[in-house]
Each structure stands twice: as structure tokens, then as C-alpha cells.
KEVOGU-463394 format. One record per residue (C-alpha): residue number from 1; residue in one letter; x, y, z negated. Coordinates in Angstrom, 1 decimal. Layout:
BEGIN
    nr   rest       c1       c2       c3
   NUM      A        X        Y        Z
...
END
This chain:
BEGIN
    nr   rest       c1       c2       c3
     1      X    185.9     62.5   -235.8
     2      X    183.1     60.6   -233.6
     3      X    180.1     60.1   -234.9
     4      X    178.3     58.0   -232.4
     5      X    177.3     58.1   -228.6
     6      X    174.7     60.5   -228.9
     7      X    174.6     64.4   -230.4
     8      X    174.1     63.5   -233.8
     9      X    177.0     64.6   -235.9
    10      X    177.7     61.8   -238.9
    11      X    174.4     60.3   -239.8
    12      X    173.8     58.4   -243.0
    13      X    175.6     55.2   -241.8
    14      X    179.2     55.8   -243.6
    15      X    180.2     52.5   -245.1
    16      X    180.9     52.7   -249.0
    17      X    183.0     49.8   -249.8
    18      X    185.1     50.1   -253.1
    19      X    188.6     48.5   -253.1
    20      X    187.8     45.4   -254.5
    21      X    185.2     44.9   -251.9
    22      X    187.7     45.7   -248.9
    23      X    190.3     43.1   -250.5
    24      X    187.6     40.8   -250.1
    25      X    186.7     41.4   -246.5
    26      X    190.2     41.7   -245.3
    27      X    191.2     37.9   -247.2
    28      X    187.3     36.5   -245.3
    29      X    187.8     38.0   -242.3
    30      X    191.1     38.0   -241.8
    31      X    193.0     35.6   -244.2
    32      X    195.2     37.7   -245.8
    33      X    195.9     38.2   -249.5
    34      X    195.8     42.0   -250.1
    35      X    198.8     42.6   -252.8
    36      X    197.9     46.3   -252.4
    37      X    195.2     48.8   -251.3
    38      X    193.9     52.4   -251.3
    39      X    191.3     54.6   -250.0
    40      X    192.3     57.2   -247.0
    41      X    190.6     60.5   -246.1
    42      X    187.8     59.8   -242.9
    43      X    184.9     61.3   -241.5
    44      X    182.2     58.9   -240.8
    45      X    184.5     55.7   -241.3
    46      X    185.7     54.2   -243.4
    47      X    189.9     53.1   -243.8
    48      X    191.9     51.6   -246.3
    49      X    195.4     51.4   -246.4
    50      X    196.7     47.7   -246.9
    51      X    199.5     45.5   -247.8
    52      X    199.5     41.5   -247.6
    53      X    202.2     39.2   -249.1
    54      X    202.6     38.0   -245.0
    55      X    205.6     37.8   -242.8
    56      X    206.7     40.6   -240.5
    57      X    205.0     43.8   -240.1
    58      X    202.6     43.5   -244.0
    59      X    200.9     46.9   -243.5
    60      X    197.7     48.1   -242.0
    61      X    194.5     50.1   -241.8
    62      X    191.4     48.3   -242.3
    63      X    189.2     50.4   -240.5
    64      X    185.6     49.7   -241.4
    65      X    183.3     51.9   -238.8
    66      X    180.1     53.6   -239.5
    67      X    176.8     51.8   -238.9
    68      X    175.7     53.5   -236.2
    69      X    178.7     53.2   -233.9
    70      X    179.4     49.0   -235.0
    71      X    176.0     49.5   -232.8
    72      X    178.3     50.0   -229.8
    73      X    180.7     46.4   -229.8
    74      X    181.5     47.2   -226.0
    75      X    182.6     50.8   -227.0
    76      X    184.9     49.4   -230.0
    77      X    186.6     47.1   -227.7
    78      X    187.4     49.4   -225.0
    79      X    188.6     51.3   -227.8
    80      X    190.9     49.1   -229.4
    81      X    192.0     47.1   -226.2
    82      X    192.9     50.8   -225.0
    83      X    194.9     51.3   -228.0
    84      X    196.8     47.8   -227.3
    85      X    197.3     48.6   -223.9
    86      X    198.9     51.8   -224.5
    87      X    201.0     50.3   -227.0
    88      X    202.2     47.6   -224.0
    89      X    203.1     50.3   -221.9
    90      X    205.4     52.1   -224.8
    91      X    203.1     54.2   -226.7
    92      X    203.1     54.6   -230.3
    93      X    199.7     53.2   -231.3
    94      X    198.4     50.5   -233.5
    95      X    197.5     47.1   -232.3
    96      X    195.0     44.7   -234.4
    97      X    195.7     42.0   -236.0
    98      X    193.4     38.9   -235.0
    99      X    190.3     37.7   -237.2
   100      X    190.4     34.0   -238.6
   101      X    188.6     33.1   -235.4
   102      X    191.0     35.0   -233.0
   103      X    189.0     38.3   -232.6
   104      X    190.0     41.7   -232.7
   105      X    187.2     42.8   -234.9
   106      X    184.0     41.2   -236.7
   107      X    180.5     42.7   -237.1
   108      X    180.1     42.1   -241.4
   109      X    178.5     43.0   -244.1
   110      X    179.0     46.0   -246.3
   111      X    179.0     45.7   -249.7
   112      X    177.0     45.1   -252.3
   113      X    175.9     48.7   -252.4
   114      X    175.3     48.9   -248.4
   115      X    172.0     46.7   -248.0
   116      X    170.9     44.9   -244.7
   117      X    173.7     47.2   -242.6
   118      X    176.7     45.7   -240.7
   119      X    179.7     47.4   -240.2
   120      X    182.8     46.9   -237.5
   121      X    185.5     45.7   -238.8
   122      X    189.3     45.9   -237.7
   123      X    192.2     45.4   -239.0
   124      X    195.2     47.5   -237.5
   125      X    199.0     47.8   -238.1
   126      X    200.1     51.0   -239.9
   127      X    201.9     53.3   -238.3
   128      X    204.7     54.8   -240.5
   129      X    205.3     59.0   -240.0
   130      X    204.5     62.1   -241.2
   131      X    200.7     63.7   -240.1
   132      X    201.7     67.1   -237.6
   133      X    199.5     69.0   -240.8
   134      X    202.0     68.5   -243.3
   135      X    205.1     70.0   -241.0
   136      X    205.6     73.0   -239.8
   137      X    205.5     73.0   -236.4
   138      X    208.5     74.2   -234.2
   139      X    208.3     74.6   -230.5
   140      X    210.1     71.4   -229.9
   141      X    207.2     69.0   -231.6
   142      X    204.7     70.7   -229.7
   143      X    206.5     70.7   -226.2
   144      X    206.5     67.2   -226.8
   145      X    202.8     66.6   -228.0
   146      X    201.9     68.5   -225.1
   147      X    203.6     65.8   -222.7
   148      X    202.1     63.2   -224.9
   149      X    198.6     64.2   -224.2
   150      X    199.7     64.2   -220.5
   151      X    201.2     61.2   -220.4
   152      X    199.3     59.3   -222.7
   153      X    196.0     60.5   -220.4
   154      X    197.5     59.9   -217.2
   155      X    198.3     55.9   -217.4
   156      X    195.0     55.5   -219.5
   157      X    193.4     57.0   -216.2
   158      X    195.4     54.7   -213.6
   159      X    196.5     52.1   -214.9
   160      X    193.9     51.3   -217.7
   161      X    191.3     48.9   -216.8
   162      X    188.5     46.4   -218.9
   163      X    185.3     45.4   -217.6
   164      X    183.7     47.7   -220.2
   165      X    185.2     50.6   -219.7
   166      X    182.4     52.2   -218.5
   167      X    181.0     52.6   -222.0
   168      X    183.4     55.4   -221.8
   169      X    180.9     57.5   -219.8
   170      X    179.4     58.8   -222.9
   171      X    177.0     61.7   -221.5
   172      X    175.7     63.2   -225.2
   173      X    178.6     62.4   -227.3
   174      X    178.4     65.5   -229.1
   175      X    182.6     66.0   -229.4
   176      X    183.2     65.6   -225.4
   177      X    184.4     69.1   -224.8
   178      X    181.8     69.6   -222.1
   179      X    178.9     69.1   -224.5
   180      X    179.7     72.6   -226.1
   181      X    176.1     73.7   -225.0
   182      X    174.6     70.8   -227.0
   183      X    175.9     73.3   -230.3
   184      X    172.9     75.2   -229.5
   185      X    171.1     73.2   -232.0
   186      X    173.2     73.2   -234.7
   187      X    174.3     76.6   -235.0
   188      X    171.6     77.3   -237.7
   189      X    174.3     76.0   -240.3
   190      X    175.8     79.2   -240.0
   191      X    173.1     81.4   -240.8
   192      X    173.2     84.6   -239.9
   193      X    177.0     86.8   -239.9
   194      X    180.0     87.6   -237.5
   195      X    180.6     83.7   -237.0
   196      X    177.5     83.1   -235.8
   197      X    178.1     85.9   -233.1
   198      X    181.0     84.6   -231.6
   199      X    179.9     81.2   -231.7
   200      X    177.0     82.4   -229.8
   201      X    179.1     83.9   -227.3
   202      X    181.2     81.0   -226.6
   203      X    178.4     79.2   -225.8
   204      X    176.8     81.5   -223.4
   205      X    180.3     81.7   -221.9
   206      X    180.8     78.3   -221.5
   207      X    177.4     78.0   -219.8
   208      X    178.3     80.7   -217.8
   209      X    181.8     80.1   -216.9
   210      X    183.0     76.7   -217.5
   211      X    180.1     74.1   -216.8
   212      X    179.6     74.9   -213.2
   213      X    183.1     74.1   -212.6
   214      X    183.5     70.8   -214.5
   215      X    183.3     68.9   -211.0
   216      X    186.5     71.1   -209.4
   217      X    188.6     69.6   -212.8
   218      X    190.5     66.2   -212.1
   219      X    188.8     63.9   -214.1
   220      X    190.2     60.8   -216.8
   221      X    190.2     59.3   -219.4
   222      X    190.7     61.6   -222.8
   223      X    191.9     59.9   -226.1
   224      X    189.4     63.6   -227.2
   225      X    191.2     63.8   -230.8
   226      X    194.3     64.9   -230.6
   227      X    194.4     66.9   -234.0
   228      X    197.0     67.8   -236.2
   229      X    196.2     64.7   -238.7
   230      X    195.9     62.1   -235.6
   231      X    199.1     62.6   -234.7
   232      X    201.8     61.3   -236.7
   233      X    205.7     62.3   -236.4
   234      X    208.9     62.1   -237.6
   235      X    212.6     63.7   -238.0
   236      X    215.2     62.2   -235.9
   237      X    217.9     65.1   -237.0
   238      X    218.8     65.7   -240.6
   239      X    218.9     69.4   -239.9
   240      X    216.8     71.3   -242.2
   241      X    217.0     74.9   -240.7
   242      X    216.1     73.3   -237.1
   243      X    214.3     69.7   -237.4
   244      X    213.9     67.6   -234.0
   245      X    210.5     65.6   -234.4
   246      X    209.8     63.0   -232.2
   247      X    205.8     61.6   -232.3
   248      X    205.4     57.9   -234.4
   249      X    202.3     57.6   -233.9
   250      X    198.9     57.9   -232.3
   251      X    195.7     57.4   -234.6
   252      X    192.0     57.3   -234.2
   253      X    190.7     56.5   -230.6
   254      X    187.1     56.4   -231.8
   255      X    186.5     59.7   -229.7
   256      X    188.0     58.1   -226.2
   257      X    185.5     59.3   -223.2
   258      X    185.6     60.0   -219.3
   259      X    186.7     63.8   -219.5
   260      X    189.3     65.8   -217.7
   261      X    193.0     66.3   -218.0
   262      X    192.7     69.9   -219.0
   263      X    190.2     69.0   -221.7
   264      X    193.4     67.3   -223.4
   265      X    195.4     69.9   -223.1
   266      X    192.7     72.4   -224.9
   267      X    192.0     69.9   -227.8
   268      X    195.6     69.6   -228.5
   269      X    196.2     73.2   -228.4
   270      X    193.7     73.9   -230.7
   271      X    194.8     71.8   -233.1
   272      X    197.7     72.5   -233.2
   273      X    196.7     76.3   -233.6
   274      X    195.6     75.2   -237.1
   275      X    198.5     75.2   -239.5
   276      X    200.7     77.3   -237.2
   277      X    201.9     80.5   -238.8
   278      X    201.8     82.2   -235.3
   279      X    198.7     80.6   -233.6
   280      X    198.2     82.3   -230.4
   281      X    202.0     81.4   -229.4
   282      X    201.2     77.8   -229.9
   283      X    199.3     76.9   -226.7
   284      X    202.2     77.9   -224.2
   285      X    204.4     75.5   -225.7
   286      X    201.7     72.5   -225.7
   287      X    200.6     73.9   -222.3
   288      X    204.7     73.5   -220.9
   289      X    204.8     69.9   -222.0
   290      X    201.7     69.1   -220.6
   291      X    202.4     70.6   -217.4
   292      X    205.6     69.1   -217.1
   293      X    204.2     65.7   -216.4
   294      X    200.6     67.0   -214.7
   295      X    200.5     70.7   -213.8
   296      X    197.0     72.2   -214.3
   297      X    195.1     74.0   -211.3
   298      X    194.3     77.6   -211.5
   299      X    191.0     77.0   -212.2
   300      X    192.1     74.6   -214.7
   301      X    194.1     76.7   -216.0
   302      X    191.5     79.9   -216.0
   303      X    189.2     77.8   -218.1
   304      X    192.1     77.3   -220.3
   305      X    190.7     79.7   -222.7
   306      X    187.2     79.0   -223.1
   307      X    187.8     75.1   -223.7
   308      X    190.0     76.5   -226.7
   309      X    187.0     78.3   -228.5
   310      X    185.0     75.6   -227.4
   311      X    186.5     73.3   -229.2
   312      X    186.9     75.3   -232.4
   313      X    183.3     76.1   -232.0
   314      X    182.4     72.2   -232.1
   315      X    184.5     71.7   -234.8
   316      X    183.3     74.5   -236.9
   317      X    179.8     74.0   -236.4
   318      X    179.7     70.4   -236.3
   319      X    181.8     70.9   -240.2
   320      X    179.4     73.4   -241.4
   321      X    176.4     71.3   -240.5
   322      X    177.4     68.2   -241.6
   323      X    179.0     69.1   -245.1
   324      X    175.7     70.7   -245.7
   325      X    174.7     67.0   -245.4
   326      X    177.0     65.4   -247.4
   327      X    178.2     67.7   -249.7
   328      X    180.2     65.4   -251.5
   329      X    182.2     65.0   -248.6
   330      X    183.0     68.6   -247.6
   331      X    186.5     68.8   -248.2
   332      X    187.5     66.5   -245.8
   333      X    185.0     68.1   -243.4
   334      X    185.8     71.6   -243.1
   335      X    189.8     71.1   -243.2
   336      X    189.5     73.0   -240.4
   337      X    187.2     75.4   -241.6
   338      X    190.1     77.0   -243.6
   339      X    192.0     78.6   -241.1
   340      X    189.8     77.8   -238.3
   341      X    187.3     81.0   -238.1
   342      X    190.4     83.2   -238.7
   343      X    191.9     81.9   -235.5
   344      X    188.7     82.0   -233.1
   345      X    188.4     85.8   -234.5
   346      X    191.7     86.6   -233.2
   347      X    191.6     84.5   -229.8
   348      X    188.5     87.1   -229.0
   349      X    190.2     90.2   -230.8
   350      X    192.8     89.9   -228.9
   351      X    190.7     88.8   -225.6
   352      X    191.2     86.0   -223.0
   353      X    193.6     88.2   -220.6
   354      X    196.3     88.7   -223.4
   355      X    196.3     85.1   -225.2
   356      X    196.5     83.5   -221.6
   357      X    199.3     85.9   -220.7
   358      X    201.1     84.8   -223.9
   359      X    200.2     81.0   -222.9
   360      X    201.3     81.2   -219.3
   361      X    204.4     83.3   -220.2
   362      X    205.8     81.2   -222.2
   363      X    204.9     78.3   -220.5
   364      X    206.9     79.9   -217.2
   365      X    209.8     80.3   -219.3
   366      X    210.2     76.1   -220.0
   367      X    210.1     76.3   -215.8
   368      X    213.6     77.6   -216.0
   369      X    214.3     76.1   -218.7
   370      X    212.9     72.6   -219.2
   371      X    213.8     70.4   -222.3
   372      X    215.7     66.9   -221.7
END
């Protein structure tokens, strides 16, 4: 869900390439012959999914990004050579297949309906699997998206290196968790009711509570999206009544940044909060898995809470303000939205004490009684 390197949410730079277009770019650029392509849902990209008559793997995304990001080449590449790397090291994440000239990605073009702008472009192997959104969740998938983020953040953070990889210092990039004061300007989209209220208080709190504590976190490297449609999965029992899911794949690194471990751990949680039919239990599973490969601090952990709303607040206000943009694309953009407010409501009904006691609780219990 990036939408550049500095606090604008999703300008007008989205590419609008029709199919036949995209065919064309991906036989140019690439030299395949596209037998088969179709549009998929994105926020200020633009993807296809493709197949080419081609030996071996003969699926991908071509992932066309927004004007204003193709702005940032060195960005991309950390990106993508970040995604190859982890895929080295046993991670399931797309690698991209080489342009005509041996490059993994050319500045082009866009369209005939697009003008003077240049776009990206990328062309990356599809992962097969199910998005987390369309399962419902079980304490098993998200004990192990939980050591994903830990994992996955960890060997990004020390083993991870490119001569770029600075661009991933990215200091108003409004979806870096510790940017949730930059909100200040955006909460307008609400207007004025009960949202707005809480928004506001998560804000001040965050100010307040979190901020002057950022340098006592251990920082690294966040892959910053880890939502319930980035993260693909699958069934490796055939038991209905009690599937076993492992992860299949890991999409969208366009929101990588320096951040800290715990900021991982809240992003996932929230996210996962979203289609779960018992939210506030969700975070000590994802909590357990990430602690069993990096166990947070207590003042990690005490922050816990706050980086939770924060998030939802970002993603909430970020949705509201830009679908009033571009209304056409508002479904897409307030997927959250849905069940989103419900949930912030009840984290601050309920109050921080009580949800981190049912986080930490049940986080204890794995302690005793840690899964293979």
C-alpha cells in the first residue's frame, strides 16, 4: 500500500494500462508471448496476472508501479533484490524474471492513455496460495505468520546487504508506523463523529507515549505490509474441521523501510485482527510466534498496544482520504474500513490493560507449550 517516499497518500500517478496494452509491454520488454492475462485488485499500482507459452515456471505478475515511485529506481531495486534475496535464503517470495537486456525492471511508457509519464516495470513469478482474507484464521496460521514476520525481519536486518539500501531510510513515508503523527493532516476526511475522536486520541497518545521511545526499540529492516491479502497460504492437511496452513507466499515489498522489530509484530497483528471472528484474541497468537524467534522488551512490549491502533488509524485515515480522491477506486481502498473501525472501538472499549493481558496471556501459554 505505498504510495511514495514522502506523506502523500496515492497521488494521481496510478498507471491505467488496459490488457492489451500490458501484453504488449510484457512481449517488448520482456519477450514473452502473453497467451493469457487479467487485471488484479492494487492500490496505487498497477498488476496483471500473466501467462506465457514459455518453459518452466509460465506465470507472473507484471507489476507496473505508479509514477511517482518509478521516480525512486534505487528504492525499486533494493526492493526487488530484497525479495530475491529472501527467496535465496528459503523464503517464499517472488523473484523477477530478466528484461531482454538482462534487467530486473525497465523505466517505460504507459499507454496510450498515460501521456509523457514513465512507469517501473517488473515482471515477477506468481506465487500460487490462498490470500490469509479468504480463510478463516485458526491459531496455528497465525503462530506461524507471527514467526514469519520475525524471521523474515531478522535475516533482512543481518544478513541483507546492497549498496542502496539506504534508500530504505525513508523519514516521511507516510505508512512507517512511526509517522502516525504525520495523520494529523489528513484526519479532516473523517469529518466530525466518534471516529474522529479516537483517531484523535491515538495520535496524542502516540506523541505522548510511543515517539520518545522509538530509540530504546531494536531497530531493522520491516517488509511494513504484512496484511491479510499480502500474505498468501495454503492447506497441507485435508482436515476440514481443523486445517494446518503453512504460508506460500509473501507479496508486495513496496512498503520495505528501516523500522523496528516490534513494528512487524503490530502490523501483522492488526491485520490479521481484520477478518478474525474474535479479534482481540488474535494478537497473542501472532505475538507467541513472533517471540519465539525474537522476544520483544518490556518496553517493546508496553508499546505493543498503541502501534496496534496506530496502525489501524493509518490505514483508516489514509482509506478515507484517499477514496474521497478517487472514488472510483474505493472498494479496494477501504477493505479495511469494513470491519476496521469496529475493531479500534473495541481495542479502546475494552482498554489497553485488558487486551494486552489477553495478548501476553496467551502468548505465555505457547511458553509451555510451544508448537514443532
Amino acid at each position: 500500500m505505498s504510495s511514495g517516499n514522502d506523506c502523500q497518500p496515492q497521488t494521481l500517478t496510478k498507471p491505467t494500462l488496459d490488457e492489451r496494452e500490458a501484453a504488449e509491454l510484457v512481449d517488448r520488454v520482456f519477450g514473452l508471448k502473453v497467451s493469457w492475462i487479467r487485471s488484479l485488485p492494487s492500490y496505487d499500482d498497477q498488476n496483471f496476472h500473466v501467462r506465457v507459452s514459455a518453459e518452466g515456471a509460465d506465470e507472473y505478475v507484471l507489476k507496473i508501479t505508479n509514477s511517482q515511485d518509478s521516480q525512486e529506481p534505487d528504492l525499486i531495486e533494493v526492493q526487488t533484490r530484497a525479495m530475491m534475496f529472501l527467496s535465496a535464503e528459503g523464503f517464499p517470495s517472488a523473484a523477477p524474471y530478466l528484461t531482454k537486456d538482462g534487467n530486473i525492471m525497465s523505466l517505460e511508457s504507459g499507454g496510450t492513455r498515460s501521456g509523457s509519464k514513465k512507469y517501473m516495470v517488473r515482471l515477477l513469478t506468481y506465487l500460487p496460495g490462498t490470500p490469509v482474507a479468504k480463510i478463516t484464521t485458526n491459531a496455528q496460521i497465525l503462530y506461524e505468520i507471527g514467526r514469519l514476520a520475525a524471521s523474515m525481519d531478522k535475516v533482512l536486518s543481518e544478513k541483507f546487504q546492497h549498496p542502496s539500501v539506504k534508500s530504505l531510510h525513508r523519514g516521511q513515508f507516510i505508512w512507517n508506523l512511526a509517522n502516525v503523527p504525520l495523520l494529523d493532516q489528513y484526519i479532516d476526511a473523517l469529518g466530525q463523529n466518534k471516529y474522529r475522536t479516537v483517531v484523535e486520541q491515538v495520535i496524542e497518545q502516540f506523541k505522548d507515549k510511543v515517539i520518545p521511545k522509538l530509540s530504546s526499540f531494536r531497530a531493522c529492516i520491516n517488509h511494513g505490509d504484512l496484511n491479510d491479502h499480502n500474505i498468501l497460504v495454503d492447506s497441507s492437511s485435508a482436515s476440514l474441521e481443523d486445517p494446518q496452513y503453512r504460508v506460500s507466499g509473501i507479496l508486495d515489498f513496496n512498503d520495505m523501510s528501516y523500522g523496528y522489530y516490534v513494528f512487524e509484530v503490530a502490523i501483522a497483528i492488526m491485520y490479521m485482527m481484520i477478518e478474525s471472528p474474535d479479534p482481540l484474541s488474535v494478537g497473542g497468537h501472532v505475538l507467541a510466534g513472533f517471540e519465539s524467534v525474537l522476544p520483544l522488551t518490556a518496553g517493546e512490549r508496553g508499546a505493543l498496544f498503541l502501534l496496534v491502533s496506530g496502525r489501524f488509524a493509518q490505514s483508516l485515515v489514509i482509506a478515507t482520504h484517499t477514496a474521497l480522491l478517487y472514488p472510483e477506486n474505493k472498494e479496494y481502498l477501504t477493505i479495511t474500513a469494513k470491519t476496521g473501525w469496529k475493531h479500534l472501538m473495541t481495542m479502546f472499549e475494552v482498554g489497553q490493560e485488558a487486551v494486552e493481558k489477553m495478548w501476553f496471556d496467551t502468548a505465555q501459554v505457547y511458553k509451555h507449550d510451544a508448537p514443532a
